[in-house]
Residue, then its C-alpha position, 0 to 999 in steps of 0.5 A: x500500500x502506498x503511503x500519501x500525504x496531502x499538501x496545501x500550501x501555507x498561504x490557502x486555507x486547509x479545511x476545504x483542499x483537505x477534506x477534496x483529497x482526503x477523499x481522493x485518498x481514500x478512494x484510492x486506498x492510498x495509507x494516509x500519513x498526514x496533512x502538510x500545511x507547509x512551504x514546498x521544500x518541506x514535502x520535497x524533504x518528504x519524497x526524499x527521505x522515502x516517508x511518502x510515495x504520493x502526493x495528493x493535492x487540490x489544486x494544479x495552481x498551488x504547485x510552485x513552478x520552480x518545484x523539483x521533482x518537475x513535470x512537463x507535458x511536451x504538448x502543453x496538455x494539463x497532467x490528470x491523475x491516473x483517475x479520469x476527472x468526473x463530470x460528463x465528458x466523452x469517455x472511450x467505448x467498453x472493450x467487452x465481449x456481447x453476452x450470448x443469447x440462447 
């Protein structure tokens, strides 16, 4: 099981991006390690030193464009977790066998 911890910046209210990927975490089964309300380099130090393996957060926006490890998308397209985003959007067609009928 991997270990997760939330992060939301020092400078935005928790409550509201907490409760977010708390849920996110837990949906995912992730082994939750605690919530860091602090600057970057702190959760940096985290990944580091082997504490966690994920990072869950509320919001693309409160990633530091400075950050290390960095991450880019050649195209320009936005990163989406491994989960599709919810709402209505196009979602690709089953791959499943009909069911025969006798």
């Amino acid at each position: 099981m991997e270990r997760a911890m939330i992060w939301v910046p020092p400078n935005v209210e928790a409550l509201a991006p907490s409760a977010l990927c708390m849920n996110h975490v837990l949906h995912r089964g992730y082994r939750f390690e605690g919530i860091v309300h602090a600057p970057w380099e702190a959760v940096e130090r985290m990944m580091v030193d082997g504490e966690v393996e994920v990072v869950v957060i509320a919001d693309p926006a409160h990633l530091p464009a400075d950050r290390t490890p960095r991450i880019e998308v050649a195209d320009g397209r936005p990163i989406w977790s491994a989960l599709p985003p919810r709402g209505g959007g196009p979602q690709p067609p089953r791959r499943r066998r009909p069911h025969t009928l006798e």
